[in-house]
N, C-alpha and C positions, 0 to 999 in steps of 0.2 A: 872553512874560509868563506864569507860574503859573495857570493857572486857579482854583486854591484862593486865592490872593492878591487878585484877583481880584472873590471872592463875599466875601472879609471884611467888608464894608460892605451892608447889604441894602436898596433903596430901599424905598419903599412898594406899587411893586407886586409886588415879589417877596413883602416880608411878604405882601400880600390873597392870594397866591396858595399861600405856605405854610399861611393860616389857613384857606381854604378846603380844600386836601387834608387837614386835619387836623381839619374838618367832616364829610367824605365817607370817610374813610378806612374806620370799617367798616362801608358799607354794602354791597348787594350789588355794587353797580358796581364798585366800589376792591376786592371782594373777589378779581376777574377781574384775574390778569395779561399784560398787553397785551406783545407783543415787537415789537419795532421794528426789521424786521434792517437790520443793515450793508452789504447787496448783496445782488444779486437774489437771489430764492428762488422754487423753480416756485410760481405758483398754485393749482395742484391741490392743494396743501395744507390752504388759506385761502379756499375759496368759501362754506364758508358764514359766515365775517367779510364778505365780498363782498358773501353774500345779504342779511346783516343793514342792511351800508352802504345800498344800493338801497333798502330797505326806512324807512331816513333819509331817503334824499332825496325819498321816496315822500310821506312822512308832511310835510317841510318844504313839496313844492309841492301839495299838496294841502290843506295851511290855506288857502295861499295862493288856491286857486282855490274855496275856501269861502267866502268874503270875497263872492263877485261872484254865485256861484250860487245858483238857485231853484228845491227840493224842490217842483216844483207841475209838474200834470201839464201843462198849455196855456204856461209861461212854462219847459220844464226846455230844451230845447233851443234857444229863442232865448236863454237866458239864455247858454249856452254859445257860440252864436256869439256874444253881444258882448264873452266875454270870448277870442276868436278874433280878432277883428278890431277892437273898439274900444280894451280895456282895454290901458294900458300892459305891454309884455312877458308880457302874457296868453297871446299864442303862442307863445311860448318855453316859459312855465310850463307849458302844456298840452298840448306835445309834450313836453318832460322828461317828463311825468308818464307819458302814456302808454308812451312808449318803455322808460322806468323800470319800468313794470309787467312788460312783455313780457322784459325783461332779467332781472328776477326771476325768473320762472316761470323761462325757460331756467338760469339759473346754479344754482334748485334742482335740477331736475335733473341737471345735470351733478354737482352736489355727489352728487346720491342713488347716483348710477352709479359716481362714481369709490370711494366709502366700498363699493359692492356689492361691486365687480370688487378691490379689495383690500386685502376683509376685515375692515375697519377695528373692525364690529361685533365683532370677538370678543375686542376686550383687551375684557372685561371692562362694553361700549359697549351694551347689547342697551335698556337706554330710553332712551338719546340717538337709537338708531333710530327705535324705534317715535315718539318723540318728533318726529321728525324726517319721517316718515311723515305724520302728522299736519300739521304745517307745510307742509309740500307741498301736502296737498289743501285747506288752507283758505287758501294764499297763491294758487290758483286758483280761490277761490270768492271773494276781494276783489277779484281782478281782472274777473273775473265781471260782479258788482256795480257795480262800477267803470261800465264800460263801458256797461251797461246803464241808467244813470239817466240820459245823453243822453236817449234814447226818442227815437232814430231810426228806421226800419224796421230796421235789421239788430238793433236791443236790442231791437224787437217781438217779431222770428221766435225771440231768442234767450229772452225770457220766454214767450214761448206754448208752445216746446218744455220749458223748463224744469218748467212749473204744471204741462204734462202728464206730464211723468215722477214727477213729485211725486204725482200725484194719483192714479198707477197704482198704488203701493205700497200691499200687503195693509193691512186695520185701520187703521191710523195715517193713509192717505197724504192722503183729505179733508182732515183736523183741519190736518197738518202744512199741507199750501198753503193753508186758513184763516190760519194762522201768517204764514208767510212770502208771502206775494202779496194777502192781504184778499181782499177781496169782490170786486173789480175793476181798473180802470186806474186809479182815482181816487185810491188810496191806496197801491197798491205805488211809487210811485217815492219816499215818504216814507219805506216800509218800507226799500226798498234803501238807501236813503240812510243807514238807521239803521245798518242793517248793515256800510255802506262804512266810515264815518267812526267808527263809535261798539266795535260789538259787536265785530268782527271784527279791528279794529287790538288790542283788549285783550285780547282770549286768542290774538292771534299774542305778542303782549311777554310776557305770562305760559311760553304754551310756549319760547320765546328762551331765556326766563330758566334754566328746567330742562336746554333742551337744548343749551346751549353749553357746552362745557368751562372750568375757569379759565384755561388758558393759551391766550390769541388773538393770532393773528400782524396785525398793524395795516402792512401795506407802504404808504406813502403813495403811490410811483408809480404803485402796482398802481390803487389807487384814483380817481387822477386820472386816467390812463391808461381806467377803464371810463367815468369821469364825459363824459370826452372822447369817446369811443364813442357815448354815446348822444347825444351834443348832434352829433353826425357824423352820424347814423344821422336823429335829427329835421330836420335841415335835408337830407337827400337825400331823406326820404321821408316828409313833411308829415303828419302824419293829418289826414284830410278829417274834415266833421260828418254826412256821409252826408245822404239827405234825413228830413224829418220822417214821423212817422207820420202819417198820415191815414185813419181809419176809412173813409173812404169812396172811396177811391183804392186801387187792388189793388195790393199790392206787387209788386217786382221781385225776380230772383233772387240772395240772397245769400246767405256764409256767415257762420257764426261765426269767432272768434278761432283762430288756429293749434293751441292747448291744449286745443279742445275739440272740432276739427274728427273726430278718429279718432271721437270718441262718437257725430259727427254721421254720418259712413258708415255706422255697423252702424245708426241709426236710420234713413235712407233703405233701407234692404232692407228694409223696411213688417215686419218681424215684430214680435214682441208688447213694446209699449215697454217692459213691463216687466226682460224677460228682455233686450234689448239697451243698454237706458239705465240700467238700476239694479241687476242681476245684475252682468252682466260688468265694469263697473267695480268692484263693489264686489267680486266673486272677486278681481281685478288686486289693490286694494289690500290684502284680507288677507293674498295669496299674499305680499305683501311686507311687511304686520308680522310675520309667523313664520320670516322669513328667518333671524336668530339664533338662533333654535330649533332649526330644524331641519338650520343646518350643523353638521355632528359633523368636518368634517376638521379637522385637527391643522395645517395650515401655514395662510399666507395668502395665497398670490400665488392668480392665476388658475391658473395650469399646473398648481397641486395641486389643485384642486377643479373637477375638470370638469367634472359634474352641476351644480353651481352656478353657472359659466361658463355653461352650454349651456343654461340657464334663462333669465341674464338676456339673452343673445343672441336667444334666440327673443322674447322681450319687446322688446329694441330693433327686432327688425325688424318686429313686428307693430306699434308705435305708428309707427314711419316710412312703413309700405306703409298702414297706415289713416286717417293724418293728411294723407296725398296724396289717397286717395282720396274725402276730405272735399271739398278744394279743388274737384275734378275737377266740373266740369257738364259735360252733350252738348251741342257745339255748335251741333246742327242747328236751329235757332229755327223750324222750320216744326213739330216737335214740339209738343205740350203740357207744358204748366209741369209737370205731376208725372211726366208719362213722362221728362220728362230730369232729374229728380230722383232720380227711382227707379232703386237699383242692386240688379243680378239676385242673389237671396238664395244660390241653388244658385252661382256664379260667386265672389262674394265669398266666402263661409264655406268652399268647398273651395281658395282659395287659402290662408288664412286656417290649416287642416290640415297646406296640405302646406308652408307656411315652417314649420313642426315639425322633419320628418325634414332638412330643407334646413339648418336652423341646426343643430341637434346636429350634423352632419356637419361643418359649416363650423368647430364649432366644435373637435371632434375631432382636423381637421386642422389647425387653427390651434397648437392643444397639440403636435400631432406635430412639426412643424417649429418650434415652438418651444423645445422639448425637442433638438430634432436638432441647433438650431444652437448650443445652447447646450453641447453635448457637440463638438461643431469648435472650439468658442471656448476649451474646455479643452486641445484637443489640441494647440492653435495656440498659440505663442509669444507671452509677451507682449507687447504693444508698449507703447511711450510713456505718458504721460498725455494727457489729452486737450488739446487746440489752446487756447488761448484770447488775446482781443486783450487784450493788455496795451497800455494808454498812455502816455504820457513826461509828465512835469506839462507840457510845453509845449504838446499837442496838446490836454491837458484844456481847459487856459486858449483856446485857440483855438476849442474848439467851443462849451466853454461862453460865450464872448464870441457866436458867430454866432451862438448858440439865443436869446441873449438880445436882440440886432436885430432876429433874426423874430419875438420874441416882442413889440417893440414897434410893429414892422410891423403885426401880424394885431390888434393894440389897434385902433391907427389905424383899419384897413382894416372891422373890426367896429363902430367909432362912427361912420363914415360910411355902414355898410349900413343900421345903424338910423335915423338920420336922414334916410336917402332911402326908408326902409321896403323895404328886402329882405328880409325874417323871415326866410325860408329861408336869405342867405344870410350873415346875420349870428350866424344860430345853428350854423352850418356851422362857422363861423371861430372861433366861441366854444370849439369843440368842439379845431378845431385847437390853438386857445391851450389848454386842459387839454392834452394830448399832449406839446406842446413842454416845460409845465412839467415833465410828468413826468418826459421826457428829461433837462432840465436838473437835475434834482433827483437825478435815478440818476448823471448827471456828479458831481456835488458830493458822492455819496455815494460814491461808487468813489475821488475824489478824498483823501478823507478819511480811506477804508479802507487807500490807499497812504500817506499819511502817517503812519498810527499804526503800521502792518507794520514790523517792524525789520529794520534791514538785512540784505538776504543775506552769509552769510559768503563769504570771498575764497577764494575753488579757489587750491590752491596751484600755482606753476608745476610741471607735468610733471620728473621729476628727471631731471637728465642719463647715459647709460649711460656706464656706465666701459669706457676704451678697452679691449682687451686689450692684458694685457702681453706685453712681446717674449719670446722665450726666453732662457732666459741661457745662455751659452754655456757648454758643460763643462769642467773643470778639467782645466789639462796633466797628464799623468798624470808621474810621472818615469823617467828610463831605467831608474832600477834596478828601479822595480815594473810595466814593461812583462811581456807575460805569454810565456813563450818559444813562438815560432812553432813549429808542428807538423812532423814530418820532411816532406818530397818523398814522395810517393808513386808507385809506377808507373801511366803512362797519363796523371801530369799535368806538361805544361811549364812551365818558370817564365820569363818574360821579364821584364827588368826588377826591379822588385818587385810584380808580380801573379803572382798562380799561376792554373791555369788546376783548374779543376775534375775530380775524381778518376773515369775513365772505367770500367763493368764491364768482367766478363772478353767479355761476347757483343758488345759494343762494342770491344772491343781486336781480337777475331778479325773484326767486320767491317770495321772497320779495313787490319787486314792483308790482306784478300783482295784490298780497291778495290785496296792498292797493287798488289800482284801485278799484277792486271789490266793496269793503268794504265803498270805498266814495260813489261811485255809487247807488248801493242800496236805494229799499224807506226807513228801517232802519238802515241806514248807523249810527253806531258810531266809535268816531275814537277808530282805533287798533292800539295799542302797540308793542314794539317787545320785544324780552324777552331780552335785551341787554339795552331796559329802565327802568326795574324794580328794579329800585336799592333803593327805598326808597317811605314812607308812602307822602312824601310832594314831591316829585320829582314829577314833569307834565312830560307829557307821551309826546313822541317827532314822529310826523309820519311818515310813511317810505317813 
């Protein structure tokens, strides 16, 4: 049946849903056109629609966990275990959240990385960067926050380091931690709190607003697929509530979050907070607003722009060797708390030097050979197109039948984990069922991309080679225009009707000699010449 035949008839909720997009149509949302592809497309496309999703689901289970929690500094972390252990699906919402945070931070930067390494800034992009820049360091300051208004010991060590970096800063830095942290414990976790929920979600969506492009790619597998991910990710690996702070109990040794751990190693080399907590980050982040500035190459890939390459390489490798080295404590427990805190100034900052010349080199080489093989790949014969699994509708319909079992399997298996209270592994499952939909959904979608495809045309059969024809045989000639045979010559016998071939003169006299000889002789018999052998009864004629 037509599809346009079809829609002829509009119920009522198609009208509410026509009168609504023709409510919204030019605002700025509707002014953003969303693509929805047909089949898979890389992600590296589309991570920061990925980052923005996250940043949904962020803001969805964090009402949520508003609802239960208490801005007060003696009720902020029992408030949070009760909504850990008593509130319905509280630990669910409270690992999404979490995990949701941490997926964020990572997915911006891979987004910042992949836009550095190619190029993306220079159609024309140079404040969707800088833009973009921006969004980075304050989606690591709500996560920040975030985490921080627990006020457990690890959000203690992580606000006591904070107020001091704060406070180090020339002129400004008192007023600013007056600002931000108050007088005391008493009223920063109100402050934080304003910050999480209030200040900092509203100029992440304002900046959104500027630095997204109109055209977003919306993959829904992709989507569900990460959503699955993280509900995977919180049931393997629970967040604990840590213990509470206690003024009067000496903490144990902890770190901060993954994201701020490389800030955390250049501050453990005890040099001056300023220049390692507030310089050197903020050098990192300008070196990368003037990114588009200051590339002047003319192409985009990496292999043209090697200085730019070998820039951000030396920056990957130094936030990976310093964010390890955050994690790192000394084992030795007969040490003291700060000596196996403390990492050697002179150790760290000359490694720190020399992944300089290491990564320009690396990356040097990395252009060389890929320059080299790109120049074999030219020399080299084409081959084929690339591999791909095509399906039959029959194997569609069979798998998509079997995702669809497991997928009411893992229902089942997930409303009996929560009613026996497996948190962990109810949200494990939860996570699986996202995953499966997504498969199912890219079935159905591939499914539907082969339907619409129109038929391949029909290769015609190979043509068959034409036999060769026979020869035809030559036409009798007639007697009268036969051509007259040539006289006899001397030196040639005729037998028969062959002639024998006309002999010279130095061929006639050696001729004559043999015979001589050959009479001569005491067994002389007669010789032949090879011009008389024409036959078993033909006598042999002498020379």
């Amino acid at each position: 049946m037509d599809l346009g035949v079809t829609l002829t008839y509009e119920n009522s909720l198609v009208r509410l849903f026509r009168w609504i997009y023709a409510g919204v149509e030019r605002t700025i949302f509707m002014g953003m056109k969303f693509t929805f592809p047909g089949r898979f497309v890389s992600p590296l496309g589309f991570l920061g629609m990925i980052t923005f999703v996250l940043f949904i689901i962020l803001g969805i289970t964090g009402a949520l966990l508003m609802l239960w929690y208490e801005p007060i500094l003696d009720r902020a972390w029992n408030s949070v275990k009760n909504i850990n252990d008593t509130i319905p699906y509280g630990f669910a919402m409270r690992n999404i959240h979490y995990h949701a945070s941490n997926a964020m931070v990572m997915v911006a930067l891979l987004h910042m990385y992949y836009q550095y390494f190619s190029g993306r800034y220079k159609i024309r992009n140079e404040i969707l960067w800088v833009t973009g820049i921006i969004l980075g360091v304050m989606t690591i300051l709500e996560a920040f926050t975030g985490y921080d208004i627990i006020f457990s010991e690890r959000a203690e060590l992580a606000i006591s380091i904070a107020a001091s970096l704060t406070n180090s800063i020339p002129i400004m830095g008192p007023q600013m931690r007056e600002a931000f942290f108050g007088g005391g414990f008493h009223d920063f976790i109100l402050r934080f709190y304003t910050f999480h929920v209030f200040m900092l979600p509203i100029a992440l969506l304002g900046l959104m607003v500027v630095h997204f492009p109109r055209f977003l790619v919306f993959d829904v597998p992709m989507v569900m697929a990460i959503s699955g991910a993280i509900m995977i990710t919180g049931g393997v690996f629970p967040v604990g509530l840590g213990l509470p702070f206690k003024p009067d109990v000496p903490p144990g040794i902890t770190v901060p979050e993954w994201y701020l751990t490389g800030l955390y190693a250049f501050l453990r080399t005890m040099y001056d907070k300023f220049v390692t907590g507030v310089a050197w980050p903020g050098l990192f982040i300008g070196a990368l607003l003037i990114v588009p500035f200051v590339d002047k190459y003319k192409k985009f890939s990496w292999k043209d722009r090697p200085l730019i390459t070998a820039v951000g390489i030396t920056s990957l490798a130094q936030i990976i060797v310093t964010t390890y080295w955050g994690f790192y404590i000394d084992p030795n427990t007969n040490k003291a708390l700060l000596e196996r805190l403390v990492i050697d100034p002179i150790f760290f900052y000359l490694v720190m030097i020399l992944l300089v010349p290491m990564s320009f080199g690396f990356t040097y080489m990395m252009i060389k050979l890929a320059k080299h093989s790109e120049a074999n790949a030219k020399l080299q014969p084409k081959k084929g197109g690339k591999g791909s699994i095509n399906l039959s509708q029959k194997w569609l319909y069979a798998l998509f039948v079997v995702l669809l079992a497991f997928q009411v399997y893992l229902n089942i298996a997930a409303y009996y984990a929560i009613l026996q209270g497996m948190k962990n592994y109810s949200l494990f499952i939860t996570g699986i069922i996202m995953l499966v939909f997504a498969g199912m959904f890219h079935l159905y979608r591939y499914g539907r991309a082969l339907a619409k495809a129109p038929p391949p045309k029909p290769t015609p059969p190979p043509a068959a080679k034409p036999a060769p024809a026979a020869p035809k045989p030559a036409p009798a000639t007639p007697a009268a225009e036969k051509p007259l045979a040539a006289p006899p010559t001397a030196g040639a016998a005729k037998v028969g009707s062959e002639q024998t071939p006309q002999l010279s003169q130095s061929q006639q006299q050696k001729h004559a000699a043999d015979g001589k000889t050959a009479t001569t002789g005491p067994e002389a018999k007669p010789q032949t010449t090879t011009a008389s052998l024409d036959g078993p009864d033909k006598g042999p004629k002498a020379a």
